[in-house]
Biopython code that builds the backbone (N, CA, C, O; Angstrom):
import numpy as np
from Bio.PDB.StructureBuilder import StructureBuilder

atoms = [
    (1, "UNK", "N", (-54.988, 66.648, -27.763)),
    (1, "UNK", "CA", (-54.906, 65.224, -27.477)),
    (1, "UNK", "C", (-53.583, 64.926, -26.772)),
    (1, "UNK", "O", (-52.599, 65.607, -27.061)),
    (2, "UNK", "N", (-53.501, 63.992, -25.905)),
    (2, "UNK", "CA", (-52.263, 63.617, -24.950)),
    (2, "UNK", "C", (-51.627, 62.519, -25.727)),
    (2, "UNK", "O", (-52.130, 61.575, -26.337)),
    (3, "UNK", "N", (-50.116, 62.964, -25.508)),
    (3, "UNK", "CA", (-49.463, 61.632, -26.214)),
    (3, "UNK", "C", (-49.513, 60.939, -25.397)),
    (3, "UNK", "O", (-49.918, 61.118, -24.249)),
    (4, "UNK", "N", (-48.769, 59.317, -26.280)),
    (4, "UNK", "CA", (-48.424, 58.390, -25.347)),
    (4, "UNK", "C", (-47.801, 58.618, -23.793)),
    (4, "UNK", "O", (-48.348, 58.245, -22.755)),
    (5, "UNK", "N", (-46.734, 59.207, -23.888)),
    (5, "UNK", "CA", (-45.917, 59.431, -22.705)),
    (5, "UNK", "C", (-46.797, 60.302, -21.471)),
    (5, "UNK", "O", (-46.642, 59.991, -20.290)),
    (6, "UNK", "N", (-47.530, 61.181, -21.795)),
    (6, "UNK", "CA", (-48.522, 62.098, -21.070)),
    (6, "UNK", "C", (-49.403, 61.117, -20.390)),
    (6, "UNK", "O", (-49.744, 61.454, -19.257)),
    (7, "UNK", "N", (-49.992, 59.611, -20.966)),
    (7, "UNK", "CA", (-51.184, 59.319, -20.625)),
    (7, "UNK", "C", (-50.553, 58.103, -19.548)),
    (7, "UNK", "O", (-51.185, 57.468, -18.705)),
    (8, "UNK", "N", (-48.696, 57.994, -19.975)),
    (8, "UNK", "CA", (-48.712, 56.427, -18.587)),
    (8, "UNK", "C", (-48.213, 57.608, -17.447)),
    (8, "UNK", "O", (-48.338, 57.194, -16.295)),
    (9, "UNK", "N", (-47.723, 58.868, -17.544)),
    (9, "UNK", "CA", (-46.934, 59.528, -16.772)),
    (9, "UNK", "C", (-48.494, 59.217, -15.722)),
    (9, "UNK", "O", (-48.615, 58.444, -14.771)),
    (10, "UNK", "N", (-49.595, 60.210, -16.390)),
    (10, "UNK", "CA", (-50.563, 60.170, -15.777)),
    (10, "UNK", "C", (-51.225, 58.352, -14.649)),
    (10, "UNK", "O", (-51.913, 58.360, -13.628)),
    (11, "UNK", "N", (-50.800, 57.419, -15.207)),
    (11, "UNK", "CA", (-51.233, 56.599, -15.046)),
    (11, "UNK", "C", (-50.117, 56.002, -13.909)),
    (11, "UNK", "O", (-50.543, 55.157, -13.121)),
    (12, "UNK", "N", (-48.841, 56.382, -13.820)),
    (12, "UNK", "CA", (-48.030, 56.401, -12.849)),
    (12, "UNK", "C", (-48.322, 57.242, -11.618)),
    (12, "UNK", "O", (-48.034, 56.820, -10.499)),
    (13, "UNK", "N", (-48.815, 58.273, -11.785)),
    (13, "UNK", "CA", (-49.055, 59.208, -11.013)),
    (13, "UNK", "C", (-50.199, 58.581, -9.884)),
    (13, "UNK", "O", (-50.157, 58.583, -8.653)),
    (14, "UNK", "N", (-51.264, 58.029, -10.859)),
    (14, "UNK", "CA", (-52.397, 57.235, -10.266)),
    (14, "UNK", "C", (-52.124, 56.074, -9.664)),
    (14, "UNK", "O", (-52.930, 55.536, -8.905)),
    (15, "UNK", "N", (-50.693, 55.467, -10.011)),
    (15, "UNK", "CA", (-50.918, 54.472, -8.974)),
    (15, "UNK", "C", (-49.588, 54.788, -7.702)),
    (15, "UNK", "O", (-49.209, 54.044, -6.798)),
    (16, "UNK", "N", (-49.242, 55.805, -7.979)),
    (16, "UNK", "CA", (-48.517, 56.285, -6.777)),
    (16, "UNK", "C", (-46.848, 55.286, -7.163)),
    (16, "UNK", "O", (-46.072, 54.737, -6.381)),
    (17, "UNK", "N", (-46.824, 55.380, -8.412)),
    (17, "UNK", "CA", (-45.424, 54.452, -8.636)),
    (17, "UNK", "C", (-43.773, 55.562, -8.640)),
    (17, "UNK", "O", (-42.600, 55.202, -8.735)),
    (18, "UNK", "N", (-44.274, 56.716, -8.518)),
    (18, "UNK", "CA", (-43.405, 57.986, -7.887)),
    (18, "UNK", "C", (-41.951, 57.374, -7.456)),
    (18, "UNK", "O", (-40.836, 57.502, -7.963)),
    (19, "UNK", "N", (-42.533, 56.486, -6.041)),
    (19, "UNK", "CA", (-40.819, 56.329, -5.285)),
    (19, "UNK", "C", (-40.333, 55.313, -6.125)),
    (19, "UNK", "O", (-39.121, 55.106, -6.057)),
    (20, "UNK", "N", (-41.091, 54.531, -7.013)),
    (20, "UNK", "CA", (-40.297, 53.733, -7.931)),
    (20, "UNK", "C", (-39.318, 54.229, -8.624)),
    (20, "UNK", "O", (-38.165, 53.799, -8.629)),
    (21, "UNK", "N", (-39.812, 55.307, -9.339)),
    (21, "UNK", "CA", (-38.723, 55.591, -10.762)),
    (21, "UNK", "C", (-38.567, 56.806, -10.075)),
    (21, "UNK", "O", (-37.450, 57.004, -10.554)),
    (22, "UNK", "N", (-38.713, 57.627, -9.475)),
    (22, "UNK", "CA", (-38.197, 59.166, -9.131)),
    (22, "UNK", "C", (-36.633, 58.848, -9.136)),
    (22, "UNK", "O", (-36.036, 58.036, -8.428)),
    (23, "UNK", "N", (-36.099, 59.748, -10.175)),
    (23, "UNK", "CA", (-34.988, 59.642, -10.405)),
    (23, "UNK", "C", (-34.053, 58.580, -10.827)),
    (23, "UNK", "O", (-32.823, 58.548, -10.866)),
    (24, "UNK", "N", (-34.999, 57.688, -11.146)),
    (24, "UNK", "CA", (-34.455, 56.356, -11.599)),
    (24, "UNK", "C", (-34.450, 55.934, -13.445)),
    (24, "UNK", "O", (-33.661, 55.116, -13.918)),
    (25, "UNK", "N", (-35.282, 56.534, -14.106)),
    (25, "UNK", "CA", (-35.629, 56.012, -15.158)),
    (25, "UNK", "C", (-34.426, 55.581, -16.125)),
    (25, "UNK", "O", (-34.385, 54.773, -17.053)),
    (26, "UNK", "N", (-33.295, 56.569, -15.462)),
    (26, "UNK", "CA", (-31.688, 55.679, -15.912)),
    (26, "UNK", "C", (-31.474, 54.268, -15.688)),
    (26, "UNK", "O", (-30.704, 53.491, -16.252)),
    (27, "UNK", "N", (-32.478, 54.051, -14.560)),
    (27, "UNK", "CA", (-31.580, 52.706, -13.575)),
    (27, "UNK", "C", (-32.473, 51.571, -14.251)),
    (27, "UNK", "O", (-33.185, 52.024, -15.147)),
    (28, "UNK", "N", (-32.585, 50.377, -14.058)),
    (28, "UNK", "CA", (-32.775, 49.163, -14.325)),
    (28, "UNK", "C", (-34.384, 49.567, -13.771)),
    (28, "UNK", "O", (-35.193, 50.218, -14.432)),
    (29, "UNK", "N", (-34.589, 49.073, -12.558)),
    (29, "UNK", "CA", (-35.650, 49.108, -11.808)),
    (29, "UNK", "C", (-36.746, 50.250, -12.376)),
    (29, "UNK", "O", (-37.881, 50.085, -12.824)),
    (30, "UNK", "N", (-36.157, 51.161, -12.230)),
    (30, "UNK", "CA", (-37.388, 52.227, -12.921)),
    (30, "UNK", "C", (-38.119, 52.038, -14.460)),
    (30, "UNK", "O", (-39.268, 52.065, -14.901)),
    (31, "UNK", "N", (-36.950, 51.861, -14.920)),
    (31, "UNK", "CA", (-37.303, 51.566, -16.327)),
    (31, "UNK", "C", (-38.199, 49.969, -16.625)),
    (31, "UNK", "O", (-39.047, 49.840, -17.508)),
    (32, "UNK", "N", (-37.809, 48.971, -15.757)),
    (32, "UNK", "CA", (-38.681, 48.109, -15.672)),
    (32, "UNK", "C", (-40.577, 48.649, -15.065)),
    (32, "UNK", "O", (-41.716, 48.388, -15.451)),
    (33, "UNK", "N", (-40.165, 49.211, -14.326)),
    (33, "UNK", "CA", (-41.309, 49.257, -13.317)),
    (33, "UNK", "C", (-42.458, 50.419, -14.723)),
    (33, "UNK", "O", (-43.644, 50.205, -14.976)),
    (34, "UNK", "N", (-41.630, 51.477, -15.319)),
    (34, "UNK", "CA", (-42.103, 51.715, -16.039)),
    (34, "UNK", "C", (-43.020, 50.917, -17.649)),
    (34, "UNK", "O", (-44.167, 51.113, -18.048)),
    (35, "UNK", "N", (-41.937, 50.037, -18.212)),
    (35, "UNK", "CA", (-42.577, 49.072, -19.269)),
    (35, "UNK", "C", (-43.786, 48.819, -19.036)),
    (35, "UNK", "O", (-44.789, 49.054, -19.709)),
    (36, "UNK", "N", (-43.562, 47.981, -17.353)),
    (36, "UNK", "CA", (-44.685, 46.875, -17.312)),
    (36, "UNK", "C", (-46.057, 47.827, -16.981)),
    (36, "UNK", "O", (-47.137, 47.683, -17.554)),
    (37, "UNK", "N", (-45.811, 48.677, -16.088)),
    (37, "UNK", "CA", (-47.098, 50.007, -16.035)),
    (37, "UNK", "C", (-47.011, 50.091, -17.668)),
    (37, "UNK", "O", (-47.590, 49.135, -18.184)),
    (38, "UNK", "N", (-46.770, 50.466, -18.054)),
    (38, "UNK", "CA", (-47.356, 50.988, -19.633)),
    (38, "UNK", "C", (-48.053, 49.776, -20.530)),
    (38, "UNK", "O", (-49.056, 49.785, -21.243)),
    (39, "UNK", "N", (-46.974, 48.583, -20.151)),
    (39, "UNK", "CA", (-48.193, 47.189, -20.690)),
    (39, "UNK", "C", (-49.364, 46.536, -20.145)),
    (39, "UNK", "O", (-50.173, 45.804, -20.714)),
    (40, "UNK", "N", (-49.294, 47.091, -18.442)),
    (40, "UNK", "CA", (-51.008, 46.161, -17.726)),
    (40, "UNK", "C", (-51.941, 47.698, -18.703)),
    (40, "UNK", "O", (-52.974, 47.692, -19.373)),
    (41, "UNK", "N", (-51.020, 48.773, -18.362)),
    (41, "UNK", "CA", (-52.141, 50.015, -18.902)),
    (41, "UNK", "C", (-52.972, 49.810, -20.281)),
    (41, "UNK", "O", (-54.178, 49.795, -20.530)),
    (42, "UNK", "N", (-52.354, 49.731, -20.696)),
    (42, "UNK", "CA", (-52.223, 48.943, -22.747)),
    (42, "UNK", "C", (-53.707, 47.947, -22.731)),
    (42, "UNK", "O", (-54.732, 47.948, -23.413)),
    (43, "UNK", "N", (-53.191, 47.105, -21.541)),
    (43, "UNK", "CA", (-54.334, 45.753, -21.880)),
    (43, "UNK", "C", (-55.113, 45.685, -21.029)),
    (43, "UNK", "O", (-55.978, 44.815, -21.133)),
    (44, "UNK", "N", (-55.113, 46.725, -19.661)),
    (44, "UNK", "CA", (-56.453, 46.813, -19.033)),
    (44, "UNK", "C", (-57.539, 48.009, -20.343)),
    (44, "UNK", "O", (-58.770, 47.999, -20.374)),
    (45, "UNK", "N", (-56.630, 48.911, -21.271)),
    (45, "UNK", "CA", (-57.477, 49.740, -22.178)),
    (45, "UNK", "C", (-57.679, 51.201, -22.360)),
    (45, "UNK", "O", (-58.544, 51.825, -22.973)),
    (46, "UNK", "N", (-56.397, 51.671, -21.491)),
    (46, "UNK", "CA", (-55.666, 53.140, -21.858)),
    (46, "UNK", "C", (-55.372, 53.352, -23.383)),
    (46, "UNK", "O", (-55.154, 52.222, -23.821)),
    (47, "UNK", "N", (-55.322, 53.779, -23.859)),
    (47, "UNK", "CA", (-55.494, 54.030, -25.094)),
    (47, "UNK", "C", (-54.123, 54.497, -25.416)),
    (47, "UNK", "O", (-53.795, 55.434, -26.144)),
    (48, "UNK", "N", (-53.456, 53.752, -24.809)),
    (48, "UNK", "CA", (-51.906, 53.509, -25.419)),
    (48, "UNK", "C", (-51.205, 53.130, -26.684)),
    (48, "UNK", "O", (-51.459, 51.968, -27.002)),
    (49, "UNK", "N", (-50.594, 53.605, -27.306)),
    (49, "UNK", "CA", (-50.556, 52.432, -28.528)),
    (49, "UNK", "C", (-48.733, 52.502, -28.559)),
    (49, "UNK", "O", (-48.039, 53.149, -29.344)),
    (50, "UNK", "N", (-48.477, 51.993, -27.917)),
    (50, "UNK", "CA", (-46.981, 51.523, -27.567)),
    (50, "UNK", "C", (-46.735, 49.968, -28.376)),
    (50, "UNK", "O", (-47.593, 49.156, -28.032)),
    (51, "UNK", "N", (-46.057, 49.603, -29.048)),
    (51, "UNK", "CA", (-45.713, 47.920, -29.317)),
    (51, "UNK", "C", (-44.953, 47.543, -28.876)),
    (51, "UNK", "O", (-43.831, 48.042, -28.968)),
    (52, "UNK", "N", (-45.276, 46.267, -28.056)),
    (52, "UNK", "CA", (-44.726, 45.793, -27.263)),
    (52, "UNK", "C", (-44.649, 44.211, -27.843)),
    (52, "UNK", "O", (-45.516, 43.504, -28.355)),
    (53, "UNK", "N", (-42.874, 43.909, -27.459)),
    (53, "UNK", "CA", (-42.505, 42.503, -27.891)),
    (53, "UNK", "C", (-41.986, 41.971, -26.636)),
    (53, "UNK", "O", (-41.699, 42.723, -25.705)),
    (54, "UNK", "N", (-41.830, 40.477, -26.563)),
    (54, "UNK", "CA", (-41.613, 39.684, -25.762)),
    (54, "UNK", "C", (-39.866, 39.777, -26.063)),
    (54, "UNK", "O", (-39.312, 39.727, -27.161)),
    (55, "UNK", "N", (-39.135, 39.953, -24.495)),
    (55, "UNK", "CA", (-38.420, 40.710, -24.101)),
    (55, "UNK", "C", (-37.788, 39.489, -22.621)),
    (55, "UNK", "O", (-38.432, 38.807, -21.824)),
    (56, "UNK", "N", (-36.537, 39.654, -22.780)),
    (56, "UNK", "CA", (-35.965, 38.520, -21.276)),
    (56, "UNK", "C", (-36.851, 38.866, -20.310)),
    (56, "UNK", "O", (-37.498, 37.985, -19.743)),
    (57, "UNK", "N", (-37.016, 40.321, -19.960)),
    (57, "UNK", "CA", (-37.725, 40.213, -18.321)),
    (57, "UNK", "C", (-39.431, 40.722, -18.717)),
    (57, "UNK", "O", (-40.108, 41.489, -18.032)),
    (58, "UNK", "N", (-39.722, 40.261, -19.603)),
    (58, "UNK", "CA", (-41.063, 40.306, -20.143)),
    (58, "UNK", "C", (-41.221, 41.541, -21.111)),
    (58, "UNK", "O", (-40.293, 42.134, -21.662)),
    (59, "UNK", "N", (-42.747, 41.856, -21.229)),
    (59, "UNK", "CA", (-43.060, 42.824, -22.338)),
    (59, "UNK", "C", (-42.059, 43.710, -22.826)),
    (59, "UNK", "O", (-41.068, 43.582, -22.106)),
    (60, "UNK", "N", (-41.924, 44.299, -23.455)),
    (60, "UNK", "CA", (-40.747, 45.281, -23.939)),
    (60, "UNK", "C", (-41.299, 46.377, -24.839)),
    (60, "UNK", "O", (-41.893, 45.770, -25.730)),
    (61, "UNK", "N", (-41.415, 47.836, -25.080)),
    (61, "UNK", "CA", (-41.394, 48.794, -26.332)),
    (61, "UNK", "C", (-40.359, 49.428, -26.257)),
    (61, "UNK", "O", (-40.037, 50.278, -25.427)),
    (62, "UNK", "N", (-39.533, 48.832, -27.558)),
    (62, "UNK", "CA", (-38.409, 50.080, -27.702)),
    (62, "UNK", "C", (-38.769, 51.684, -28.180)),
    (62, "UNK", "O", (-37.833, 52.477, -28.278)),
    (63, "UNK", "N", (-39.863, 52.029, -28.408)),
    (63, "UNK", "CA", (-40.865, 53.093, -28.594)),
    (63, "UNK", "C", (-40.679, 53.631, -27.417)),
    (63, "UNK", "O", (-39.530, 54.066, -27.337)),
    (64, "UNK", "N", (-41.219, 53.775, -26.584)),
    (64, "UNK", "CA", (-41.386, 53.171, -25.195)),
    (64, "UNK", "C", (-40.576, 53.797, -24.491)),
    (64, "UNK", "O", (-40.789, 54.804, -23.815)),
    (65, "UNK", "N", (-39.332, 53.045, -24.669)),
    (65, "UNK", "CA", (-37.644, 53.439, -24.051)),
    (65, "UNK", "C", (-37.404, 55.001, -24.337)),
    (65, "UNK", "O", (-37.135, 55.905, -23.547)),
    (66, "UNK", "N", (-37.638, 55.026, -26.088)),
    (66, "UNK", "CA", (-36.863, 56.389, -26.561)),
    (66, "UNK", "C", (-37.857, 57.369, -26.157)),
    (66, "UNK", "O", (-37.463, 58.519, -26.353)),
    (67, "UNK", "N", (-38.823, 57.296, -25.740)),
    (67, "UNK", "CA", (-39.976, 58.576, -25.069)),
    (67, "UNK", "C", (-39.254, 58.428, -23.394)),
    (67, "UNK", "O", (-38.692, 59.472, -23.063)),
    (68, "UNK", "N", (-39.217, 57.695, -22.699)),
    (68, "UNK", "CA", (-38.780, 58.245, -21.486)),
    (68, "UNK", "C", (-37.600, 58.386, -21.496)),
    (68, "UNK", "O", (-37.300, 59.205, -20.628)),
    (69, "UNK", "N", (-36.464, 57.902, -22.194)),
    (69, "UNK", "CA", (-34.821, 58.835, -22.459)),
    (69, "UNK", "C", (-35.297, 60.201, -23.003)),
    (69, "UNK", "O", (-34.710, 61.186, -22.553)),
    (70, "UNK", "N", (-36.122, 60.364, -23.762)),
    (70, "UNK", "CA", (-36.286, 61.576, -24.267)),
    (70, "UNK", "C", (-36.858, 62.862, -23.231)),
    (70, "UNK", "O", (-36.504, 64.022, -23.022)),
    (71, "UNK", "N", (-37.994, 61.911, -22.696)),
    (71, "UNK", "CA", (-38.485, 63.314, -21.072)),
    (71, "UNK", "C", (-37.837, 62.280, -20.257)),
    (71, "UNK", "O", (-38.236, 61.189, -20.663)),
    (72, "UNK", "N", (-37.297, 62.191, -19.620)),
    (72, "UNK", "CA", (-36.020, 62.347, -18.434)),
    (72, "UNK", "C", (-37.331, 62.593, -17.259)),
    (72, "UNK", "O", (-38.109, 61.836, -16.677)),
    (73, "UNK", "N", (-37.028, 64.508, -17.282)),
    (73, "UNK", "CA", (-37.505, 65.297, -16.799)),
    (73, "UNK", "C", (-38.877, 64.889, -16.295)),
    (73, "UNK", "O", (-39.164, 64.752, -15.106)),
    (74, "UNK", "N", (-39.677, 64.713, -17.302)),
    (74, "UNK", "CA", (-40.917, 65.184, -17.263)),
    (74, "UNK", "C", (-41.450, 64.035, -16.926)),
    (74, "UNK", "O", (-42.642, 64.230, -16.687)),
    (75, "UNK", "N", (-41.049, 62.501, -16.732)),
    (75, "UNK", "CA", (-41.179, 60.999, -16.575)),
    (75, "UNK", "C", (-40.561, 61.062, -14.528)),
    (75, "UNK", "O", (-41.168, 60.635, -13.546)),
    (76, "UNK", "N", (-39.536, 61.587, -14.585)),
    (76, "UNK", "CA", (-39.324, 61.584, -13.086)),
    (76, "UNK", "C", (-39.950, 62.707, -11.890)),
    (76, "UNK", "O", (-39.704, 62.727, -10.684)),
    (77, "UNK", "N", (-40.760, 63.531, -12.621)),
    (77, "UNK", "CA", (-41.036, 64.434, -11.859)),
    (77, "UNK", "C", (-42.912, 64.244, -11.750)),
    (77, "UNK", "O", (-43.790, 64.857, -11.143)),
    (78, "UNK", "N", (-42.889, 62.785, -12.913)),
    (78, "UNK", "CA", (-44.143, 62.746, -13.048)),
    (78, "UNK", "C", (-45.489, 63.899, -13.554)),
    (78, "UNK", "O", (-46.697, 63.853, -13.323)),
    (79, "UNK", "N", (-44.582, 64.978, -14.387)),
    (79, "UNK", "CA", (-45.282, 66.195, -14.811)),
    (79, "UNK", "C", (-46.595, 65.449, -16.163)),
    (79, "UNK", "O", (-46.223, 64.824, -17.156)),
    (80, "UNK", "N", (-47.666, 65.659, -15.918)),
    (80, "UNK", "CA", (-48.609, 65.776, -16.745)),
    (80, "UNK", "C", (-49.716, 66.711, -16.893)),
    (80, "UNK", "O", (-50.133, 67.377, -15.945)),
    (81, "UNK", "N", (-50.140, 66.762, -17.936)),
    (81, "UNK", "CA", (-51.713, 67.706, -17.857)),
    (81, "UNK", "C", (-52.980, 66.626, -18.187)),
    (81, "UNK", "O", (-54.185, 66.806, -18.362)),
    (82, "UNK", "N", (-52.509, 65.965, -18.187)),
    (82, "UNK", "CA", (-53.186, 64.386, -18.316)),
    (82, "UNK", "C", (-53.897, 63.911, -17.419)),
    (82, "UNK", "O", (-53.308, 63.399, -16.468)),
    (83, "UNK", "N", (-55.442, 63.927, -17.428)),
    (83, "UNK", "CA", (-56.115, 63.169, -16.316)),
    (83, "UNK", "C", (-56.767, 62.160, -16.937)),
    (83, "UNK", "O", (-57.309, 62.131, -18.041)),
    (84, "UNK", "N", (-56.574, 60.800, -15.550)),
    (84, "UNK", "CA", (-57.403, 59.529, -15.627)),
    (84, "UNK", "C", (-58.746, 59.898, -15.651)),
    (84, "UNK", "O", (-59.311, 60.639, -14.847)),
    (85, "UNK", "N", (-59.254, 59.302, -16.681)),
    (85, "UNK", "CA", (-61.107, 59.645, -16.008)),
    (85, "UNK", "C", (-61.279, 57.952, -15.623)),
    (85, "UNK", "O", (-61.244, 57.027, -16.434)),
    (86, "UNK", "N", (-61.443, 57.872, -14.370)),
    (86, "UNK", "CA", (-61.968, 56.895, -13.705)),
    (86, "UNK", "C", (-63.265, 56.244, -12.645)),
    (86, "UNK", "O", (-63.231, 55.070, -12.277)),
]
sb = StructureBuilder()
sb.init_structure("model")
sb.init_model(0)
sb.init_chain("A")
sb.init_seg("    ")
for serial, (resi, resn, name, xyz) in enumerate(atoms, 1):
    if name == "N":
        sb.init_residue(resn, " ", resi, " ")
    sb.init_atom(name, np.array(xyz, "f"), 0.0, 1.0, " ", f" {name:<3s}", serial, name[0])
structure = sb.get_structure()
């Protein structure tokens, strides 16, 4: 089974959000661009289970945060074994 982090990497991958965060997930922008992909993902019905609270620049999981500080790596290089079935 794919964790959380495996299934938005995948879901980043699918929407081609790459030049967003490549190498960014330190920076402001990436890490935003990341949240909000992981919250439309959440409530269009990826089977995410991230919690998410209302946050200054909207949705927020501090869950969330500590999985992509944690893969760095594997969040900027967009590495998954994770496929969308769409």
């Amino acid at each position: 089974m794919s964790s959380n982090i495996d299934k938005l990497i995948a879901g980043l991958k699918y929407l081609e959000i790459n030049s967003k965060i490549k190498d960014k997930v330190k920076d402001y922008r990436g890490r935003f661009y990341t949240q909000k992909t992981a919250f439309l993902a959440q409530a269009l019905g990826i089977d995410i289970t991230y919690p998410f609270t209302p946050y200054v620049s909207g949705s927020y999981s501090h869950q969330l945060a500590c999985d992509y500080y944690t893969n760095v790596e594997q969040v900027e290089s967009l590495n998954t074994n994770h496929e969308l079935i769409t």
